[in-house]
C-alpha positions in Angstrom: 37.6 -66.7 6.6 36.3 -64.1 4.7 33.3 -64.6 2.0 33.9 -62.9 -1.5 30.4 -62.0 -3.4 30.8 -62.1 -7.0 28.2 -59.9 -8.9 27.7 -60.0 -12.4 27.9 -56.5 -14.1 25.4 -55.9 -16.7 25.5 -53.2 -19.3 22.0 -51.3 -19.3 20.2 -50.5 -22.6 20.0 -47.6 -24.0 16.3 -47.2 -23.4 16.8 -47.1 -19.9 19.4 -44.8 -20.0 17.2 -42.3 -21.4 14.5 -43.2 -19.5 16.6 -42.1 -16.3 17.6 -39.0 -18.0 13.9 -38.3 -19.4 12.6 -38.6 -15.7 15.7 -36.8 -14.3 15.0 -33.8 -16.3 11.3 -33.4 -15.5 12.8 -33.6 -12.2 15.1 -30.7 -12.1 12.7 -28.3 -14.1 10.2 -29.0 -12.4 10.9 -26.6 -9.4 12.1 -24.1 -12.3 9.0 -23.3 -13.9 8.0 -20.0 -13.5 4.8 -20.1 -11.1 2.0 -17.5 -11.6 1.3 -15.0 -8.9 -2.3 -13.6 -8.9 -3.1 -10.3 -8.6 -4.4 -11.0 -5.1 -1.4 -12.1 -3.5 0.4 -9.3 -5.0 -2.1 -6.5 -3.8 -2.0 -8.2 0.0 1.5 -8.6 0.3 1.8 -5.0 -1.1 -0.4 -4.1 2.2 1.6 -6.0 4.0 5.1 -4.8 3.1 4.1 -1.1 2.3 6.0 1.9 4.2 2.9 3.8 4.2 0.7 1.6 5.4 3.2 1.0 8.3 3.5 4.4 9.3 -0.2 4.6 9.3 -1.2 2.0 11.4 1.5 3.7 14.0 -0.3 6.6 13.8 -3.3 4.7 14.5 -1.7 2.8 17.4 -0.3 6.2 18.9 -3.8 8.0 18.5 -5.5 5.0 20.7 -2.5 5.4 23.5 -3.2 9.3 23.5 -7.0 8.3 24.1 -6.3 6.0 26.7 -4.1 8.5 28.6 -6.9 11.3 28.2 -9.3 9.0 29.9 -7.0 6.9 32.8 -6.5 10.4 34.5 -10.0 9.8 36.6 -8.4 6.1 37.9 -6.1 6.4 41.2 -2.9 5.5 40.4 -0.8 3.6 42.8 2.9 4.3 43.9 4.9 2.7 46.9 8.1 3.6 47.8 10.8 4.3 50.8 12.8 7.1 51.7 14.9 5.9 54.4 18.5 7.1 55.2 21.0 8.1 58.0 20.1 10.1 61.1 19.1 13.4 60.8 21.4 16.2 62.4 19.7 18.8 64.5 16.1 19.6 63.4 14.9 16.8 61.0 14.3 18.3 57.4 12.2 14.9 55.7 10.2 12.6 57.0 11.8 9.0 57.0 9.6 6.9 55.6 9.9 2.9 55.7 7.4 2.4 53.3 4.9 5.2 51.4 2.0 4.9 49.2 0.4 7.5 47.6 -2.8 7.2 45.0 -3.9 10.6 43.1 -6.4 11.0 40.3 -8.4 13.7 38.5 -12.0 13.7 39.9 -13.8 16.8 37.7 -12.8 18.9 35.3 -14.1 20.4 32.0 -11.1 21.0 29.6 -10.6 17.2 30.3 -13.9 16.2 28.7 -13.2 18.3 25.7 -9.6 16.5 25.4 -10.9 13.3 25.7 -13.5 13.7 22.6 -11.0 14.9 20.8 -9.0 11.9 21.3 -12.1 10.2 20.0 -12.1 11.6 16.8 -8.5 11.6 16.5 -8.7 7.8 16.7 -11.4 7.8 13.7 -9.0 10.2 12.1 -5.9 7.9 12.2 -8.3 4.7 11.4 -9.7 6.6 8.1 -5.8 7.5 7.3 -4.7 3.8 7.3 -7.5 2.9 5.2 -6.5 5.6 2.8 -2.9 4.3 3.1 -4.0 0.5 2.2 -6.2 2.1 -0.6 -3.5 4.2 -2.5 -1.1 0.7 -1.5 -4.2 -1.0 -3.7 -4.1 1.6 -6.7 -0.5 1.8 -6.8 0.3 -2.3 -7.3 -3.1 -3.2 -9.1 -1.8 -0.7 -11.6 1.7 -1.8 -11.7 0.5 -5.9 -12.2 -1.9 -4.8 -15.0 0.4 -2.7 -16.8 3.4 -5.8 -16.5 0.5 -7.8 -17.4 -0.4 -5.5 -20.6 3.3 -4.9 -21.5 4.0 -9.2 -21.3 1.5 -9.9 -24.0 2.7 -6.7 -26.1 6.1 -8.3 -25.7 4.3 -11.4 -26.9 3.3 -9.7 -30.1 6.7 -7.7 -30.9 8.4 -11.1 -30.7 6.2 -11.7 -33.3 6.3 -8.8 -35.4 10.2 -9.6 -35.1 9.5 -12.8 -36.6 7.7 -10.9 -39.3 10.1 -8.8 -40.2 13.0 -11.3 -40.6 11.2 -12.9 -43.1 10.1 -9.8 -44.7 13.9 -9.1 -44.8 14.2 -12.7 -46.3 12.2 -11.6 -48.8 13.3 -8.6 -50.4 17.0 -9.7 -50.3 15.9 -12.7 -52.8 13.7 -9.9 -54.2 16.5 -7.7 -55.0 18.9 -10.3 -55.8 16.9 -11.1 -58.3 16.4 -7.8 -59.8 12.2 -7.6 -59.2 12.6 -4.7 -56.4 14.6 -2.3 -55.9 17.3 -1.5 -53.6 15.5 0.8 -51.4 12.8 -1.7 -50.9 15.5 -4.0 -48.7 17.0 -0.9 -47.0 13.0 -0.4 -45.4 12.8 -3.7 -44.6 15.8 -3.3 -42.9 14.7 -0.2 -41.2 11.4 -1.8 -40.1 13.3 -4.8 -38.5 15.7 -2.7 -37.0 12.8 -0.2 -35.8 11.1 -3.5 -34.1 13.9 -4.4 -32.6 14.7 -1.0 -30.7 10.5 -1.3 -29.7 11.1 -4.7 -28.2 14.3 -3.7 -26.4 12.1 -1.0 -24.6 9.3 -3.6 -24.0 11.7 -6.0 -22.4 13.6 -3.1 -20.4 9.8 -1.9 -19.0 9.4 -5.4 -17.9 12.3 -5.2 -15.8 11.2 -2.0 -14.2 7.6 -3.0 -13.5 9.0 -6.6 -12.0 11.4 -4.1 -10.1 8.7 -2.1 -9.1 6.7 -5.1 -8.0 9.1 -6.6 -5.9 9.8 -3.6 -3.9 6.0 -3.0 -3.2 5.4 -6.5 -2.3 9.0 -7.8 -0.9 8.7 -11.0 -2.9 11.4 -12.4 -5.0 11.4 -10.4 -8.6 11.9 -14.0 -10.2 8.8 -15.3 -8.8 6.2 -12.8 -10.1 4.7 -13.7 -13.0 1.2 -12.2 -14.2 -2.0 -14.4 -14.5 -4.5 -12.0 -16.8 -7.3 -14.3 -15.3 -7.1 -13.2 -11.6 -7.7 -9.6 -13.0 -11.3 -8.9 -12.1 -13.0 -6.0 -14.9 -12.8 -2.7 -13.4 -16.2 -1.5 -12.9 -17.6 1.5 -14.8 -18.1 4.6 -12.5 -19.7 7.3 -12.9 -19.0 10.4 -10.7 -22.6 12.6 -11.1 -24.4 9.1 -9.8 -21.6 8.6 -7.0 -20.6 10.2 -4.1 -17.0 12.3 -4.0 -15.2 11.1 -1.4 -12.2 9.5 -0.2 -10.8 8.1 3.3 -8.0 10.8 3.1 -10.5 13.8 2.7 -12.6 12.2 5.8 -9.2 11.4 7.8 -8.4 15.4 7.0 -12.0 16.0 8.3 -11.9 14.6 11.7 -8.3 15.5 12.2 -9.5 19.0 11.7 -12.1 18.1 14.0 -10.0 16.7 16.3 -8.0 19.9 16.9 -11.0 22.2 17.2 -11.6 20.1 20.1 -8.3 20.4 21.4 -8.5 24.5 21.1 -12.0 24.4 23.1 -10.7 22.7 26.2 -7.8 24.7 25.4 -9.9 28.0 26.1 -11.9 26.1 28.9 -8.8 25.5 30.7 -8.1 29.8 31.0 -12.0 30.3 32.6 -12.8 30.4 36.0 -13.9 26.5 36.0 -13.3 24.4 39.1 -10.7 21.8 38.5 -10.7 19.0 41.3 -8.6 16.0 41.9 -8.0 13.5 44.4 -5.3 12.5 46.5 -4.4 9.5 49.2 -1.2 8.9 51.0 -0.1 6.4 53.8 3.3 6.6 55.1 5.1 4.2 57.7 7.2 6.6 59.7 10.7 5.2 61.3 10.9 6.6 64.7 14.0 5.5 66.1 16.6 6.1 63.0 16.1 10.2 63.8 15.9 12.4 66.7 12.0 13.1 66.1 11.5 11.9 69.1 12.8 14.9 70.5 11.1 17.8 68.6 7.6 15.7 68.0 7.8 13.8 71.5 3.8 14.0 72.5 3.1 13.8 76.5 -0.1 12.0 78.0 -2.3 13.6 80.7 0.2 12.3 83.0 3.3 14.2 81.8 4.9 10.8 80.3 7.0 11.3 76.9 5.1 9.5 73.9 7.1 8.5 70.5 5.7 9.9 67.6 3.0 7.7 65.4 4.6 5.7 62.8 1.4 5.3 60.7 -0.2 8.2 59.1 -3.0 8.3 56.2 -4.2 11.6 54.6 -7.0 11.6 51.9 -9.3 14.5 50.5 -9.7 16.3 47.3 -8.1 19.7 46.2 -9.9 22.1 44.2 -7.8 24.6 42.0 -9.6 27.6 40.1 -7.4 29.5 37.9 -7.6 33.2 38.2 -4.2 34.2 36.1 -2.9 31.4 33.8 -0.8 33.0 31.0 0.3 29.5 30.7 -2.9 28.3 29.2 -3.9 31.6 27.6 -0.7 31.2 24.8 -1.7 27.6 24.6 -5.3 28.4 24.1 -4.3 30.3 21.3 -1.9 27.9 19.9 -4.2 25.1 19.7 -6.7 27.3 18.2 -4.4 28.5 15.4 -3.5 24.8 14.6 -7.6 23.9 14.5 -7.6 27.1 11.8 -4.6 25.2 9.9 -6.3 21.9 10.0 -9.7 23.0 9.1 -8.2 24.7 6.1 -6.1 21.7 5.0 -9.6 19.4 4.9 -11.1 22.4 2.6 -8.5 22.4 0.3 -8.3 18.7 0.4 -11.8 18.3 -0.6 -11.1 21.0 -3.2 -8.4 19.3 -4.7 -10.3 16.1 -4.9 -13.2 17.6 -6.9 -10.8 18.5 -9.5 -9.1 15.5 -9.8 -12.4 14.0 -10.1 -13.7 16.5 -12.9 -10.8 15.6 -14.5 -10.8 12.2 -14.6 -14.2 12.4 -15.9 -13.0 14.4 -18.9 -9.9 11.9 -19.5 -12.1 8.4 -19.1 -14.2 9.8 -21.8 -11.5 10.3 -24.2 -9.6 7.0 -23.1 -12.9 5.3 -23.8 -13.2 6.1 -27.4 -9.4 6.0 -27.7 -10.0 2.6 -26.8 -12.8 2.0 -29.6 -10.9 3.4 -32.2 -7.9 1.5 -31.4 -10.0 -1.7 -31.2 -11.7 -0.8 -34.6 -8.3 -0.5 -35.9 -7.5 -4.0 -34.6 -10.2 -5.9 -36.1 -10.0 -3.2 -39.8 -6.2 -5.0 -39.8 -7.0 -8.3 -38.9 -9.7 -8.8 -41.7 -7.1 -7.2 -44.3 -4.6 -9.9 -43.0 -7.2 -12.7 -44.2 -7.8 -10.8 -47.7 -4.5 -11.1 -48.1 -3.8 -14.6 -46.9 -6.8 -15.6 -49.2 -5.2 -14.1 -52.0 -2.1 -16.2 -51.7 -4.2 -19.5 -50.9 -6.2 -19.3 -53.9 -5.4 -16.4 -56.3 -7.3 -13.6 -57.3 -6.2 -13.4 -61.2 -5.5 -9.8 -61.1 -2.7 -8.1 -62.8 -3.4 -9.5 -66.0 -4.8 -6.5 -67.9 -3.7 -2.8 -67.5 -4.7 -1.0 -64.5 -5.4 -4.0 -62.9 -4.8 -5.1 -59.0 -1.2 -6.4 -58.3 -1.5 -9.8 -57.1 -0.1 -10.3 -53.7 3.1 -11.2 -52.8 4.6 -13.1 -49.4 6.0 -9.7 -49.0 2.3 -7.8 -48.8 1.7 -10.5 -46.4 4.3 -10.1 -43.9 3.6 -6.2 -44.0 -0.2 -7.2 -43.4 1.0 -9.4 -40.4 3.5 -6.6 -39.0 0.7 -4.1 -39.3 -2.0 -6.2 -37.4 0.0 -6.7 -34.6 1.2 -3.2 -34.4 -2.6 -2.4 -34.2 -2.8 -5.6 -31.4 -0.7 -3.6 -28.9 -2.4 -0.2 -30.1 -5.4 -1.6 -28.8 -3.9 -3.4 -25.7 -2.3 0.6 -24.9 -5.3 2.2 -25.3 -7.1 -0.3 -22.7 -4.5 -0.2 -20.0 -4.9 3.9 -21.0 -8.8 3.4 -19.9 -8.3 1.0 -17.3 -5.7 3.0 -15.2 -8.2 5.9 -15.6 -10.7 3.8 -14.2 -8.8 2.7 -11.0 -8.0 6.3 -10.6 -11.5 7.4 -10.7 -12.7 4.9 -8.4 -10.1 5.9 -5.5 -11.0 9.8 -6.2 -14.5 8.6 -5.3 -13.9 7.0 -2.7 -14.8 3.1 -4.0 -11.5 1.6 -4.1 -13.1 -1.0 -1.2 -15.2 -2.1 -3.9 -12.6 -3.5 -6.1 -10.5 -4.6 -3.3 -13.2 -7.2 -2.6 -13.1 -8.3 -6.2 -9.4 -8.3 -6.0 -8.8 -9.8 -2.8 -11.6 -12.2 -1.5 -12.0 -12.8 2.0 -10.4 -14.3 4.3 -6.7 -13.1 3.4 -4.0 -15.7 2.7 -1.0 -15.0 4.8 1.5 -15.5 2.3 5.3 -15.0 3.0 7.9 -14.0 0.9 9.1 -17.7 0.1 5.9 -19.0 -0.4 4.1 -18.1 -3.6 0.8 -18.7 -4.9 1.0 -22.0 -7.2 0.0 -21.3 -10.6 -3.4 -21.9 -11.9 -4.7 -24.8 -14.4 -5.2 -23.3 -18.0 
């Protein structure tokens, strides 16, 4: 027999109920808050992701292989093998080997030396090109993350303005309804709201791009980045006359130019009447009853009795080449040498081309800089108009009473005061990212970017994947 439980169904409150959905809410968005991402994390994973900076460390990786194989030409190398078959008709024309080893090497020779320092420096050259790689990689996103971290907060203020302006709108429709103001006076509101809206379509759009932009450089998730303004370290103030001029590219360009002069010179060593000597070592175990050498290498003793051939024979000595008539090398000699000129001429104009962009920067920082000031100036000039005009409302200032006289202020001066300061808000916040980009600039055309990549990305390096993002920080 079966035993029946009888439970008792109670109806919950309606406390509870909410309770549960209070704490089932929390629960879902939660995991749906946007988490910051810190400029850091975006600048390593840019490294990390970047094309460039791939490329370049292949080239490094190649250039270390070509070094190595300049210099494992003076160890022996070792190579077995067989060359056995079926018999040989008439007189043999190989030698049948069960089992060979050979060993051969380079023992002297001076074009070598030359190639093998100009692997050398072809190793620094490739090492001083990835660094340039990761510092452009640097400049590039650092620039990206603080412009989409300028453009958020002007998109914070035109959402503001655009709060302004309906109400400004507000405003002179009862205004005009009523008969103070005329028409025209609603038709520029209008215009003004409608010319705020179009500014914070193009803000939002520009977010997109530089989100877009971001993702692609660093391979995260474009809905996970999310500026924090605090991880931004200041840019430091460089000067180029106290400085020195100098970038990772121009020295790469240096020593590759180097690198091939020394290629051309052991070029042009290899076409002179230099000794060139190598070593050689070979063992061979000889089959003797596969083939008829026994018949055309049979050996007699002193007694006139047929001997097989040895099966073991070992040859070693060195071999000694001078080269009296190479055209070979001659064309190369002067191939190399025309891709030294080529190289050397590339550094110059590299170095060239840096000085400018350095004088120039210099010219531009100082005009961003008081750009900056004046824009900041224009800021604060708005801001204390604002409160005038706020105070005016709060308390009053009794003007407009006798002729000539002041207008009192209206809500409709105010919300042309507030418009107007935040227009001179994201003047300012233009003008720094204007001074700021400059900055970055000049401190990569100097040759410093390592020192802001300390500031931006403290040692060690987070490995941080594409699914795992850094958690937001604590206000």
């Amino acid at each position: 027999m079966i035993a029946k439980s009888h439970v008792k169904a109670r109806h919950n409150s309606p406390g509870l109920w909410a309770a549960v959905a209070l704490g089932m809410g929390l629960a879902l968005s939660s995991p749906l808050l946007p988490a910051q991402i810190s400029l850091g994390t975006v600048v390593d994973q840019a490294q990390r992701n970047s094309s460039l900076v791939k490329l370049a460390d292949a080239d490094l990786r190649k250039a270390e292989a070509s070094l190595s194989e300049t210099q494992v030409v003076y160890i022996p190398n070792f190579v077995i093998g067989s060359s056995i078959g079926p018999p040989s008709i008439g007189f043999p024309t190989g030698q049948p080997s069960i089992a060979s080893a050979s060993m051969q090497s380079l023992a002297f020779s001076f074009p070598q030396r030359q190639y093998i320092k100009a692997a050398r420096v072809g190793v620094d050259a490739a090492a001083l090109n990835l660094k340039d790689a990761r510092e452009q990689v640097t400049l590039d996103a650092s620039a990206a993350y603080i412009e989409l971290d300028t453009v958020n907060r002007e998109l914070d203020a035109a959402h503001q303005q655009s709060a302004f302006s309906e109400r400004l709108v507000n405003i002179e429709q009862q205004r005009a309804d009523a008969g103070v103001d005329a028409q025209s006076e609603l038709l520029q509101a209008k215009l003004t709201a409608a010319q705020l809206k179009l500014k914070l379509l193009h803000l939002e759009s520009r977010v997109l791009t530089l989100i877009s932009q971001l993702a692609t450089l660093t391979g995260l998730p474009a809905s996970s980045i999310k500026t924090d303004h605090s991880t931004i370290p200041e840019i430091p103030e460089v000067k180029a006359e106290e400085q020195a001029s100098t970038t990772s590219g121009v020295e790469s360009a240096q020593q590759q130019a180097l690198s091939k002069q020394l290629q051309a010179h052991g070029d042009q060593l290899a076409t002179k009447i230099l000794p060139l000597i190598g070593f050689g070592a070979q063992y061979n175990r000889d089959a003797t009853s596969l083939n008829n050498y026994n018949l055309y290498y049979g050996r007699t003793n002193a007694e006139g009795q047929s001997l097989k051939p040895k099966a073991d024979n070992f040859s070693a000595g060195f071999q000694i080449q001078i080269p009296i008539f190479d055209l070979n090398h001659r064309a190369k000699a002067r191939e190399t040498a025309a891709e030294a000129l080529r190289a050397t001429v590339e550094a110059e104009q590299a170095k060239r081309q840096n000085d400018v962009q350095i004088a120039t920067l210099t010219g531009n920082l100082r005009e961003f800089d008081t750009l900056a000031e004046i824009a900041s100036l224009k800021q604060q000039i708005a801001a204390e108009q604002l409160k005038a005009v706020q105070t005016q409302l709060e308390s009053g200032n009794g003007a407009g009473a006798g002729p000539g006289a002041t207008p009192q202020a209206s809500p409709r001066a105010e919300q042309l005061a507030r418009i107007d300061e935040r227009q001179k808000f994201v003047d300012a916040l233009d003008a720094g990212f204007d001074l700021s980009k400059a900055r970055l600039n000049l401190l990569r055309a100097l040759g410093h970017m390592d020192e802001w990549l300390r500031e931006v990305v403290p040692a060690p390096q987070s490995q941080v994947t594409p699914g795992q993002i850094a958690a937001p920080r604590n206000p």
